[in-house]
C-alpha angles and dihedrals in degrees: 000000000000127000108261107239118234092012125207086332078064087058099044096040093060111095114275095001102114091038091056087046100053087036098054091041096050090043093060097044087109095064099039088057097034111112092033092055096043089049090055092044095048095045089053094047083064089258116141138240092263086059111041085051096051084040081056095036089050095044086053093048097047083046090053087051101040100050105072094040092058092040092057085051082058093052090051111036102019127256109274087069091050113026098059113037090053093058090061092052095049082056098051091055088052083047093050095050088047100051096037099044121202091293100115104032104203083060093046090048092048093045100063088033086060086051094051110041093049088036085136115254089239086147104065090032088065095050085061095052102054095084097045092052103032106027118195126072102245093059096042088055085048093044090058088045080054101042081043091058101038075057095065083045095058097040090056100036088049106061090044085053098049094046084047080052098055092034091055094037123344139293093259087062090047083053099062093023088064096040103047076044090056085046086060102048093055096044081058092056098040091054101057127098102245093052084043092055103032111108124178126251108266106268134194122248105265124137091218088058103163094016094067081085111094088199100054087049089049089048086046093051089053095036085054082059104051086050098048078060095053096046093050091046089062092055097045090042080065099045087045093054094040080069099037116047107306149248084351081056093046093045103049091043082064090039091049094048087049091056101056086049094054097047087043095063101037086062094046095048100051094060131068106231122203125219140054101321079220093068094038083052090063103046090045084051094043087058098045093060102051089053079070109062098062083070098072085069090074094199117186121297102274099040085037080060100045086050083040088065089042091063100049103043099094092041093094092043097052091043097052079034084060094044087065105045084046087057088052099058105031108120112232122286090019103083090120095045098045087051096041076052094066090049084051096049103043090049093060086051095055094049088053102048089051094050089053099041087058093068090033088065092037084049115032112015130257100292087060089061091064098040077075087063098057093035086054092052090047096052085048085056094051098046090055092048093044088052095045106118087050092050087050095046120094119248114273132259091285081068134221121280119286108232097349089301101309120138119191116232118245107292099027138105113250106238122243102287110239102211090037089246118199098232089235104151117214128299103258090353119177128193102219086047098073107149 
């Protein structure tokens, strides 16, 4: 382990760099909000709890679905086509549920499911574009710490921005202020000139596109699991607080949590680290799953915080840990769609470890809600380890990405490739059959 020179001012000195960033991370403020936001529109619109919970499930569902599809149209026809029309889509549907209201459910229903299917795939968009913009590996691993931090940021300014938003208006205007904010922010990344000029690496005609890799299914098996951790934690962090103090409880257990992730990822991030990035993936995972046993003591507030950070604190690390080792066994011309993959994969996760935690906490008592966590953490250990000798082995004779998927146009120099792909092009690949 060396120190990485120039560390994250590096990153954010290196032409477009800052702008994709913000961009990426403003552009996806909807869906970073989402569910807070429908849940307070619903609520004032005289909805109950029961609704506003199946409006937000729904909008995170149609997200999971949406996300690798229009990744893969990114693959195949760049990211200004894509990119931005869907986030207007994605808009229109917020505007719809804010004008109409929840008076007529189906259209309520289709009206988040509308957000939430087109929400723009700009995270996986930006992790194309790092090489491109940035070259060599060691920037581009610091550039996903980085992405994996400004995350944490977004997920904790977000919500404070959407309940300023109420308190100063009303939660239908949070819900098209955020949304016109997260139009913007796409038009930002789609105009410049890395997203104009990215193109995809040429890709044979298969409807499983991404998921042909066995190592991206294995990393989407274990990534289902973290999230099904994180989402639990949220629902035992509740149950925990109900007991404890309330909603400032509530609040400063996520907030907690959030810190150590943030600090996690900003000291990851800032070292260059030797070795496979699989093998530094389990251990990272491995880690993080044992941060969250401790939990199931549920010690009082203060000490319950301290154990919340703890937990968090190798979060950043495996997730820009896991944006490597996906850029390592993407098959060529499917870098969006194997990262839109993860999202996908992760936000399942997460529904699912929410709708487990509940029982956990009705059947067994709080600390059994967080016992999911851990247990979580632990299956996403064993998947990795199970798929260890998949993970290891090289990508087959279809080839990794070249530069994280990223094809120069005619006339212009291919940037360093990020996973030291071989160049091999597909197996009886055609042009005209891009799927």
């Amino acid at each position: 382990m060396a120190a990485a020179g120039g560390g994250y001012a590096d990153i954010l000195r290196a032409p477009h760099a800052l702008r994709l960033l913000v961009g990426t991370l403003v552009g996806r403020l909807p869906n970073g909000t989402a569910h807070l936001a429908i849940a307070m529109f619903t609520r004032a619109e005289g909805g109950g709890y029961s609704l506003a919970g199946a409006l937000a499930a729904v909008y995170g569902l149609a997200t999971a679905a949406g996300q690798p599809l229009l990744g893969r149209a990114v693959d195949l026809h760049g990211q200004p086509r894509v990119q931005l029309p869907a986030a207007l889509v994605s808009a229109l549907g917020a505007v719809w549920l804010a004008v109409a209201g929840i008076g007529s459910l189906p259209a309520a229903f289709a009206a988040v499911a509308v957000a939430g299917f087109f929400t723009p795939p700009l995270e996986g968009g930006l992790r194309a574009l790092w090489p491109s913009v940035l070259g060599s590996g060691d920037r581009v691993h610091r550039a996903y710490a980085l992405d994996a931090v400004a995350q944490e940021v977004m997920f904790t300014v977000g919500p404070l921005l959407v309940t300023v938003l109420v308190w100063l208006r009303s939660p239908a205007a949070a819900l098209l202020v955020v949304n016109a904010a997260g139009v913007l922010g796409a038009l930002s990344v789609v105009v410049s000139a890395p997203s104009r000029a990215w193109r995809s690496e040429p890709r044979e005609a298969h409807w499983l596109g991404a998921l042909r890799s066995p190592g991206l299914l294995a990393l989407l098996a274990a990534f289902f699991f973290v999230g099904l951790a994180m989402g639990s934690i949220t629902v035992a962090a509740l149950a925990y607080a109900d007991l404890n103090g309330g909603d400032t409880v509530y609040g400063a257990l996520l907030a907690a949590l959030g810190l150590g992730a943030l600090a996690g990822g900003l000291v990851y991030g800032a070292r260059s680290w030797a070795g496979e990035p699989e093998a530094r993936l389990r251990l990272l995972v491995g880690l993080l799953a044992l941060g969250y046993l401790p939990l199931v003591l549920v010690p009082g507030v203060v000490p319950m915080a301290v154990l919340a950070a703890v937990a968090g604190v190798f979060l950043a690390p495996a997730i820009a840990c896991a944006f490597v080792v996906v850029d390592r066994h993407a098959l060529r011309g499917t870098v969006t769609e194997a990262f839109s993959w993860l999202v996908t994969a992760f936000g399942v996760g997460a529904a699912a470890g929410t709708a487990t935690a509940g029982p956990a906490v009705e059947l067994a008592g709080v600390p059994w809600s967080f016992a999911v966590a851990g247990a979580g953490g632990a299956a996403a250990l064993l998947v990795l380890v199970a798929a260890r000798r998949v993970l290891a082995a090289p990508p087959g004779p279809e080839g990794p990405q070249t530069g994280a998927g990223s094809r120069p146009e005619a006339g212009k120099t291919a940037p360093a490739s990020e996973n030291g792909g071989s160049g091999a092009v597909e197996p009886g690949f055609i042009e005209s059959r891009r799927a």
